[in-house]
Structure formats: C-alpha cells, structure tokens
N, C-alpha and C positions, 0 to 999 in steps of 0.2 A: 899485860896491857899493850893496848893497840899502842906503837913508838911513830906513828904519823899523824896520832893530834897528842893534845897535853888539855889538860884540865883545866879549868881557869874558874875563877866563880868572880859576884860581883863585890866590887871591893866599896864602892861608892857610888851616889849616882849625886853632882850637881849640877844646879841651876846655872846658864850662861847667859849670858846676853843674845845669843843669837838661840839656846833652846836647853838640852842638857846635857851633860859629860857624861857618858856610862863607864865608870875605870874597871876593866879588867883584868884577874890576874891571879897570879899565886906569888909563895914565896922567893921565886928568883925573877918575876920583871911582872908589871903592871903598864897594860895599854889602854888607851881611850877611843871608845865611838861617839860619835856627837848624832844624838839623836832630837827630834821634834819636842817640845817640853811638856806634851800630852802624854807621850807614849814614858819620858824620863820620872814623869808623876807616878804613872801607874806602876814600873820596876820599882819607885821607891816606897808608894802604898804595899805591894806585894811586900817587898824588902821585910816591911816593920809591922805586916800586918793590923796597917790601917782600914776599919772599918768606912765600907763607903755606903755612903745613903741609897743607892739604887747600882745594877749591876753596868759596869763599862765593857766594852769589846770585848778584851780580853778576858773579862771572866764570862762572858755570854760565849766565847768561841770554847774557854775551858770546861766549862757547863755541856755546851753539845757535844765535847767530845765524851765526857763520861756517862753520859747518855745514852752514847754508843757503845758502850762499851772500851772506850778507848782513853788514852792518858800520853801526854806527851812525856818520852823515854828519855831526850835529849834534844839537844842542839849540838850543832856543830854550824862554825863559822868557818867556810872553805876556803875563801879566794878573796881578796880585793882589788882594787882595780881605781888608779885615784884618786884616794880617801872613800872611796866609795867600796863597804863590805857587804860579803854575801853569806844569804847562812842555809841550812837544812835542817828545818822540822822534822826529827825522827818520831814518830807515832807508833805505838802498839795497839793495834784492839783485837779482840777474842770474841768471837761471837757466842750464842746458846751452846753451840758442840763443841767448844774450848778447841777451834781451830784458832791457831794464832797468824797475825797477819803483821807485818811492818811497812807501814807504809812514811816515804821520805818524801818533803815537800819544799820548794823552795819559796823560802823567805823574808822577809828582810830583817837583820839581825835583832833591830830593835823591838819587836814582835814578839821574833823569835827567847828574847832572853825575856821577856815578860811572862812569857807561857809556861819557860823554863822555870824562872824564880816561881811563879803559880805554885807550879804543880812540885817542886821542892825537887824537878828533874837537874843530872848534870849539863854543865856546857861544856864545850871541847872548842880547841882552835886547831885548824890545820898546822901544822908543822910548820910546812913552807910561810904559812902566815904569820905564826909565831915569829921564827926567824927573822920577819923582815920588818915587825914592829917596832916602834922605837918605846923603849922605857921610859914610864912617865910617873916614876913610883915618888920621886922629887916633887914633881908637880903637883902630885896628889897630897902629899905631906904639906908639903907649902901651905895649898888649899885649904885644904882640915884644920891647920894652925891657925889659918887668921881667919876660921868662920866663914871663910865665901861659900855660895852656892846652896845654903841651909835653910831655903823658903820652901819648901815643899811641907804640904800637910803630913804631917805627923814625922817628918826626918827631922 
C-alpha cells in the first residue's frame, strides 16, 4: 500500500446550520469537510441507498460515465489550503479493444466523495493532509449522542 495517502471512508454526514458536515475517517482519527447541504443530501442518499424520484447531478454524471465505459476508481483528497480542500477524481475506462485508460480530474471534494460513495469506490487522503487534520472523532460522538444534524431524507 501506497504510505503517502491513508484510506478513510465516510463516517457520517450532518446537517448544520450553515450546510453539511461530511466526517471522515478510520479507526485512528476522524476529520470533517463542511459542504453545501445539496451536495451533504446526496452523500447521505448515496450512504443509505435512498431512492430518489428522478436522477440528480451526480448520478446523471455517474450514469455518463458508465456509458462510457468508465467507473470512478477513487478519490483522493491532496491538499488544503484555508479550510478550503482539494480532491482528484481518479477514472478508469476501457474502450471496445480493452485498452485501459486512467484518467485524473480535479475536483472538489464534495463531488468528488459522492461519486466515490456512488460508485462503492475508495477515498484516500494525502498524507501530509492527514497529518495536519485535527480530530473530530469527539465531536462526531457528541453529535450522534444527542441526535443533531439527522434531517436528511432517509438518514
């Protein structure tokens, strides 16, 4: 295993006042992105496999991608800057002659972990990004105890 990202999946996603928390993470620390509460619905439709009445962005972009023959392989979350995080759509597609192609696209994370959660691909965090998070595995507990942030259809 690659030792300059780490794995992470989504731990939770809720509601704020100002839009949604996305917590990521594994067994040794848990961080948060604050996304739009559009894009926070849709990671947690994907999450719990809520059916939706007609198809949204991200499944209309997941849709053209398998179309094409293509499937999102990963995410990777590189760099932040701010509070402000950047991520890399990793893509596979294969055409008629099973020539294989990867193509990397930059993202913006919240997107990018929708398409991930989609498509049941991993996400990764940069290293150096790891490192410089702060653990928010408290907060996230906290959270979860007293029910905040649990309006989202079907979470």
């Amino acid at each position: 295993m690659d030792k300059s990202v780490v794995e992470v999946e989504v731990k939770n996603v809720l509601a704020t006042s100002a839009g949604s928390a996305v917590f990521l993470g594994n067994d040794e620390k848990v961080f948060v992105i604050y996304v739009d509460h559009a894009v926070g619905s849709a990671i947690n439709m994907f999450l719990h496999g809520t059916p939706k009445p007609r198809p949204q962005t991200h499944d209309l972009f997941g849709d053209v991608l398998i179309s094409l023959g293509a499937r999102v392989e990963r995410v990777v979350i590189n760099d932040f800057s701010d509070t402000v995080y950047f991520a890399r759509l990793i893509i596979g597609a294969e055409n008629e002659i099973q020539e294989r192609k990867i193509i990397e696209i930059d993202a913006r994370p919240s997107d990018s972990i929708a398409l991930a959660v989609a498509a049941e691909a991993p996400i990764f965090v940069a290293n150096h990004v790891w490192e410089a998070v702060e653990d928010m595995s408290i907060v996230l507990k906290k959270m979860e105890d007293n029910g905040e942030g649990n309006d989202f259809p079907g979470g």
